[in-house]
N, C-alpha and C positions, 0 to 999 in steps of 0.2 A: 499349569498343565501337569499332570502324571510323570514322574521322575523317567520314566523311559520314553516317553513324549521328549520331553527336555533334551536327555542326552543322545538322543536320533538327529534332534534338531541342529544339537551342538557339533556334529560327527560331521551333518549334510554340507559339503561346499555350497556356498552360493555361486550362482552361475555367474554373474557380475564381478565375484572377487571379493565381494565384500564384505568385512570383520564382521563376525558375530559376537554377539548375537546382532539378527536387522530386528528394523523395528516390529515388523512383523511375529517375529518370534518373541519378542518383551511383550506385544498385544495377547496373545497365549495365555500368557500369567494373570491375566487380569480379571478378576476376582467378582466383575458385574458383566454385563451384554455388551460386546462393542458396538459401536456402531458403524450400518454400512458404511457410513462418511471415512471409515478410518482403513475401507480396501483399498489394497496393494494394486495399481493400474500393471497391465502389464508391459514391460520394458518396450518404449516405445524408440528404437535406435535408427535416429536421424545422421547418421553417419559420424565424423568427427573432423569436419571442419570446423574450421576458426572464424573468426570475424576479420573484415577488415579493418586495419587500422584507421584507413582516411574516412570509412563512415562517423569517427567519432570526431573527427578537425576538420571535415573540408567542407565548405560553405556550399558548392552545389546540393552534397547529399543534405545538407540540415535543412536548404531551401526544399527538396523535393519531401522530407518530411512535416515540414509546415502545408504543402500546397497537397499533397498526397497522402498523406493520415491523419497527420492531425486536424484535418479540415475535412474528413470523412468519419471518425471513429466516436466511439461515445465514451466522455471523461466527466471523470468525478468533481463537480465545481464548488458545491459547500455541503454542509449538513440540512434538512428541514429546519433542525432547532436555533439556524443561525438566522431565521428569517420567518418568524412567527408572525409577526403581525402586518398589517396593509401597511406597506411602505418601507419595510425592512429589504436591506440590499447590501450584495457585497458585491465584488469586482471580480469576477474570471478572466486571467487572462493567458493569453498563448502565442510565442509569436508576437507579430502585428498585432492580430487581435484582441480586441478588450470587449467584455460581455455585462451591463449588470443583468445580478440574476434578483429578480424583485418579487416578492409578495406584490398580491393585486389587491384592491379592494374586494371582489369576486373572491378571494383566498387563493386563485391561482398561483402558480407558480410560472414565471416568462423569464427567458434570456434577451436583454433586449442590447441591439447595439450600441455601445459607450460610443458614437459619434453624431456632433447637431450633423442636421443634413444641409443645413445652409452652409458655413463657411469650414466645418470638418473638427471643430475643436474638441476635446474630449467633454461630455455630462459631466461626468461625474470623476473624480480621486481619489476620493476614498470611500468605505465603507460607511452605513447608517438610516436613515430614515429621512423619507421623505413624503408629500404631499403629490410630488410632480418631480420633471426633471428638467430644469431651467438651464439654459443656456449660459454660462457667464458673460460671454463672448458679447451679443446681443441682443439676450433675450428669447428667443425661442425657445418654447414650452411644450413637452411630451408629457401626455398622463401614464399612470402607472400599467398602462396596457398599452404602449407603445403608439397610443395615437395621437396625433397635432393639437393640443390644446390653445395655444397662444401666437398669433403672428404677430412680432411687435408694432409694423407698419402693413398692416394689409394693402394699402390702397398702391404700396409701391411690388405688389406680388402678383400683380392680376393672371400670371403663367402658373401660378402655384394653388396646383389642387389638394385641399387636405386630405383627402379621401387616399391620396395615393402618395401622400408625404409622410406614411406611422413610420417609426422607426424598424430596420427590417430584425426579425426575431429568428435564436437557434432554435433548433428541437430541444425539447425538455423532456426529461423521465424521471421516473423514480424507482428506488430499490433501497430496501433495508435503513431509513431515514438519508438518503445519501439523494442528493441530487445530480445528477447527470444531463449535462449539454452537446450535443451532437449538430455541428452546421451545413453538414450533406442531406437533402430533404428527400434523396433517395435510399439512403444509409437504413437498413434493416432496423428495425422495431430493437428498443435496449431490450427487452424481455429477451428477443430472437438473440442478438448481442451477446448477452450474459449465457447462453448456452446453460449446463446444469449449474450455476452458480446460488441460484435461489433456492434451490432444493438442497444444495449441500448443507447450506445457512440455516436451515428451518429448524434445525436441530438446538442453535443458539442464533437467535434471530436478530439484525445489526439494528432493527429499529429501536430494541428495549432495549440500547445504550445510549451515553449519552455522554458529552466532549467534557473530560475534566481536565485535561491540557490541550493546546493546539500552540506549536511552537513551529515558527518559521526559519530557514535560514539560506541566504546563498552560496552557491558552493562550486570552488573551483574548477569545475568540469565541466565536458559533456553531459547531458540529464542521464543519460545510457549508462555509461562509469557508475554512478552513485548509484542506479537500479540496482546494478547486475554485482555492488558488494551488497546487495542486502536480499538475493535470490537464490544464496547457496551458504552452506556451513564452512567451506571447504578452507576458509579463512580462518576459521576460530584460533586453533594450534599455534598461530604467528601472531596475529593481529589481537585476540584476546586470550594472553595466554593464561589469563585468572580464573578464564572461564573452562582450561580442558579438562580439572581435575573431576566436570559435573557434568558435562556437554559431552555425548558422542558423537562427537562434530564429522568423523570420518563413517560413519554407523546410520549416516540420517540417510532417511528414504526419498527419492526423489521423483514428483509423476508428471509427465507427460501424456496424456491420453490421444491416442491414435485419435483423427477426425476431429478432438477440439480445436480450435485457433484462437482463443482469447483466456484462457486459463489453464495455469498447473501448480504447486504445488510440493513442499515440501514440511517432512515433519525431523525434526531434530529430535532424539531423545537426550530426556536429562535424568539422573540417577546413575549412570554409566559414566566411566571415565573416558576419553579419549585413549585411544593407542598410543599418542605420542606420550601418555601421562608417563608412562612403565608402570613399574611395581606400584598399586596403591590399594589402601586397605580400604574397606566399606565406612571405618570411621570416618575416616579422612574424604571418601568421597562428599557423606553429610554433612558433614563441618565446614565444608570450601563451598558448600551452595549458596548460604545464606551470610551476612553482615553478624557478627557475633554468634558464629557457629560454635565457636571452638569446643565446649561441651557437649556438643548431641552426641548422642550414642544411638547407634541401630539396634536394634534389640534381638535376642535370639530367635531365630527360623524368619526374620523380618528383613527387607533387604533396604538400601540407601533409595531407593525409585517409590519404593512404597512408604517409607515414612516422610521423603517430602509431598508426596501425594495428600499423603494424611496432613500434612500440618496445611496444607496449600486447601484443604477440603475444611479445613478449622476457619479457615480464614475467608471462605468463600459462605458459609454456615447463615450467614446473616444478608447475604445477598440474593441464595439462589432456592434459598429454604426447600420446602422437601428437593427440589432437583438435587441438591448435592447428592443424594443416596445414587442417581444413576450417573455421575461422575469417573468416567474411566480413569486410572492413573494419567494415558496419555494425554486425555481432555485438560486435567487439573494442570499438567508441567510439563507438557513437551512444545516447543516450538512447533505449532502446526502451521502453517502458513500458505495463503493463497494468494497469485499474482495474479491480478485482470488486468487484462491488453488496454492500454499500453503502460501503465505508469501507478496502478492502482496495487500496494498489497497490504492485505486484510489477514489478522491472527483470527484464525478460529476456535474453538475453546477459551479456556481460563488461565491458560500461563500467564499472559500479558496480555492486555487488551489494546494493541497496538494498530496504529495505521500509518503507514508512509503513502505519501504523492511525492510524484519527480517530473518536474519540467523544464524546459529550455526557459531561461532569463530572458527577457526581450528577446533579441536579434540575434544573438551572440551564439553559434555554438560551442561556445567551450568555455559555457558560466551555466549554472543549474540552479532552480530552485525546489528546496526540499521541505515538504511539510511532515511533522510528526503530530501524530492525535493519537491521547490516549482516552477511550472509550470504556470505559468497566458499563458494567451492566447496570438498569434504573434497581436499587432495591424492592424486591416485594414487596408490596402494598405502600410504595412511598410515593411521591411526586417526584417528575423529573425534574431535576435540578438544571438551572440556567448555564448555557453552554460557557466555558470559562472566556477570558476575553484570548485572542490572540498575542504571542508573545514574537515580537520579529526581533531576531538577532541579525547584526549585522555579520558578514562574510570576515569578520576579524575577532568576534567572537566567539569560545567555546561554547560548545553546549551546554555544559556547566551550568552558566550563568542562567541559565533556566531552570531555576529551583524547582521547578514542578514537574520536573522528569525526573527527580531523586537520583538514583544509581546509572539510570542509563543513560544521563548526560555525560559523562566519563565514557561508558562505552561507544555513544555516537564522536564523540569527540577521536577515540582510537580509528573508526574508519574513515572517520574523515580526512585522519592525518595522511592515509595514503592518495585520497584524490588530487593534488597535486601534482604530485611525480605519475600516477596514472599517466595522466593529461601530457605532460610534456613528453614522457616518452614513448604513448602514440604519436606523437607529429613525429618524434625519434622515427617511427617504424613508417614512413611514408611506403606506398608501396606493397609493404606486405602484413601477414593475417599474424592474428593471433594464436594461439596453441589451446585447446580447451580440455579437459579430461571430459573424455566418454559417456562419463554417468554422472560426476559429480556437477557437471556442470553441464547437462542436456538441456536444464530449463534455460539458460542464455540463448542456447544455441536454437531451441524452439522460438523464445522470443525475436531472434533475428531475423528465423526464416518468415515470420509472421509479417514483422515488419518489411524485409524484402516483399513479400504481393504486395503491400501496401503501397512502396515509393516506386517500384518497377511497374503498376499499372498506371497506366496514364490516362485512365478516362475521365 
C-alpha cells in the first residue's frame, strides 16, 4: 500500500488493543488480489465469561454430550480415499458407539452399526475389506448394505423376520473428500450443517488433497482441553517459544461471525515477530523460520513475510502450477485455520496442509483421542497417490516417533506436554470457571456457547 496509507494505518489504534500491524493491514501489502475468503468478520463480542471447570471432569456433563451432541451433530469419520473399493471399511467411533463406515457394492457409502443383532457382539475390530460382515460369535451374516444375509439356524428363528433384522444405519454426507456421519435422522442436511464452509473452501478445494500422514494418538484429557490448545495462538510466546521470533502469535486475527453456530476461524501471521520477541532484526526474523536458516538474508526494499512467501511459492511451483501466480503471501505462510462444530479443524491455504480430530476415548471423560492428517494437494496432472497407512501411537509415546510429521512432531509433543496438568487442575477448580481473554480466546468461548444449546436441549 502507498507509504502514507501505511503510516495512517500504523498511527490508527485498533479498537481491540491489538499490536500492529493486524493481519488486516499486512493484507494491504499484498502485491496480487486478496481473496474475499481473507475478510475481517466483524468483532462479534459474546461477553467474557469463562468455562466451567466441571464441564471438562464431571461424568453427568460428558454423558449429556454423548446423548445430546454428539448423537445429534455431523462429524468427520474418514476420508473417500480410505475406502475406495466395495468392501473397504474403517471403524468410527464415539462414546458407546461404533459405526463401520463401508463402501457398498452399489459404490455407496453407509454407516452401518458395529453390533450382530442377535446376542450384541461387536462385527467388526478393526479396519479392512470385506465380502460381508460375519458374526464371530455365531455366525450371523450382514451384506455390505446392511441387510441379513445368513441365519445360521433358521429353523430355530421362526420370530425372526429378515426384512426388519438389516443392521440400523447413521446419516451419511459428504464434503470436500471427507466423510461425514450424523445418528439424529432429524438433524438438518450436512450442506445446511456446514453453513458457508464449502464456499469458503472452493477457493483450495479439500477434495484435490490427499492423506500423506494420518497419525493417531490418546491423550490425557478431556477431548475439549486438546481442541481448545490448537484454536488459538495465544499459547505460542510460552509453549513454543522457537516459534515467536516468526509467528505473531499475539497479532493473529480471530472470527467469530454473528448468526454462525458451527464455524470460526483464525489466521496467524508469519514473517512478524511476536512482541514478546523485543528487539529483533528482519535478518533474524528469516533465519528462525526455517531448519538451516542461518544465512538468508532479506534483501533490500524486501521484507522477512515476503521472502518466505517467495520461497514457500518456489516450493509449492510444482504442485499448484499456474495457481501459484494468484498466491497471496498470507495463502502461502500464515496459519489460516478453520474450526467446524465440534471437533473438526481444517488449514486453509498452503502454510501446512494440516487436519486435527478430537474425541472422547471410550467412556472416559478425561482421556482423548487426537487425529492429525496431513493432506498437501494431488499434483497437477498426476494421479492421486494412495492414502498413507495409519500411524497409532500409544498415549506414552511422543509424537516424534512418527517420522512422517518431520518438524511438527516436536511441536505437538510441546502441547501436549501441558494436557496433563490441564486436566488435573480442572478437577483442582471444582466449582468454579475459567478466565478467557476477550478476543484472543472468543473462539472457545463461541465453541462452548454452541455446545451449551447442544447438551442444555433435551429433546
Amino acid at each position: 500500500m502507498p507509504a502514507d496509507d501505511a503510516s495512517r494505518s500504523a498511527r490508527t489504534p485498533d479498537p481491540l488493543g491489538r499490536p500492529k500491524p493486524t493481519v488486516q493491514d499486512l493484507l494491504k501489502e499484498e502485491r496480487v488480489e486478496t481473496p474475499w475468503q481473507l475478510e475481517e468478520a466483524p468483532f462479534h463480542d459474546i461477553g467474557v465469561a469463562g468455562v466451567r471447570a466441571e464441564d471438562y471432569v464431571s461424568r453427568l456433563f460428558f454423558d449429556r454430550e454423548i446423548a445430546r451432541m454428539w448423537g445429534r451433530v455431523w462429524q468427520m469419520a474418514c476420508r473417500e480415499d480410505e475406502i475406495p473399493n466395495a468392501g473397504d471399511h474403517v471403524l468410527y467411533e464415539i462414546g458407546a458407539r461404533s459405526y463401520i463406515i463401508v463402501r457398498g457394492e452399489d459404490g455407496a457409502v453407509r454407516a452401518l452399526r458395529n453390533v450382530c443383532l442377535h446376542r450384541g457382539r461387536r462385527l467388526r475390530d478393526c479396519p479392512g475389506r470385506a465380502a460381508s460382515f460375519r458374526c464371530p460369535f455365531h455366525g450371523f451374516t450382514w451384506s455390505l448394505n446392511g441387510a441379513l444375509k445368513e441365519t445360521p439356524t433358521p429353523w430355530d428363528f421362526p420370530h425372526l423376520e429378515a426384512q426388519s433384522f438389516s443392521l440400523p444405519q447413521a446419516r451419511v454426507g459428504h464434503w470436500g473428500g471427507f466423510v461425514f456421519v450424523c445418528f439424529d435422522p432429524a438433524a438438518p442436511s450436512l450442506e445446511a450443517y456446514l453453513e458457508d464452509i464449502p464456499a469458503i473452501f472452493a477457493r483450495w478445494p479439500m477434495e484435490e488433497r490427499f492423506t500423506a500422514a494420518h497419525v493417531t494418538r490418546p491423550l490425557p484429557c478431556n477431548w475439549k482441553v486438546a481442541l481448545e490448545a490448537f484454536v488459538e495462538s495465544f499459547h505460542v510466546t510460552d509453549t513454543h517459544p522457537q516459534a515467536a521470533t516468526y509467528i505473531g502469535d499475539f497479532h493473529t486475527q480471530y472470527d467469530v461471525w454473528e448468526g454462525k453456530r458451527h464455524y470460526s476461524r483464525m489466521i496467524s501471521p508469519r514473517g512478524i515477530a511476536s512482541p514478546s520477541a523485543g528487539a529483533i532484526s528482519d535478518d533474524e526474523i528469516l533465519q528462525s523460520s526455517e531448519p538451516g536458516g542461518a544465512n538468508l538474508r532479506v534483501p533490500e526494499g524486501s521484507t522477512p513475510r515476503r521472502e518466505m512467501a517467495e520461497r514457500r511459492r518456489a516450493h509449492l511451483r510444482k504442485t499448484l502450477g499456474p495457481d501459484v501466480a494468484r498466491l497471496t503471501d498470507s495463502e502461502a505462510i500464515d496459519t489460516i485455520q478453520y474450526w467446524i462444530f465440534p471437533n473438526l479443524v481444517v488449514w486453509w491455504g498452503h502454510a501446512a496442509p494440516i487436519v486435527y480430530r478430537f474425541r472422547p476415548l471410550g467412556e472416559d471423560p478425561e482421556r482423548a483421542l487426537m487425529d492429525v492428517y496431513l493432506m498437501p494437494q494431488v499434483p497437477r496432472g498426476a494421479d492421486r497417490p494412495k492414502p498413507a497407512a495409519t500411524t497409532e501411537l500409544t498415549e506414552h509415546q511422543p509424537w516424534t516417533d512418527a517420522k512422517e510429521l518431520g518438524g511438527l512432531g516436536a511441536v505437538f509433543d510441546q502441547d501436549v506436554g501441558n494436557f496433563a496438568a490441564l486436566q488435573s487442575g480442572l478437577r483442582a477448580m471444582a466449582g468454579e470457571r475459567t478466565t478467557l481473554a476477550r478476543y484472543q480466546e472468543n473462539r472457545i468461548r463461541h465453541f462452548h456457547r454452541v455446545l451449551a444449546e447442544y447438551v442444555e436441549d433435551e429433546r
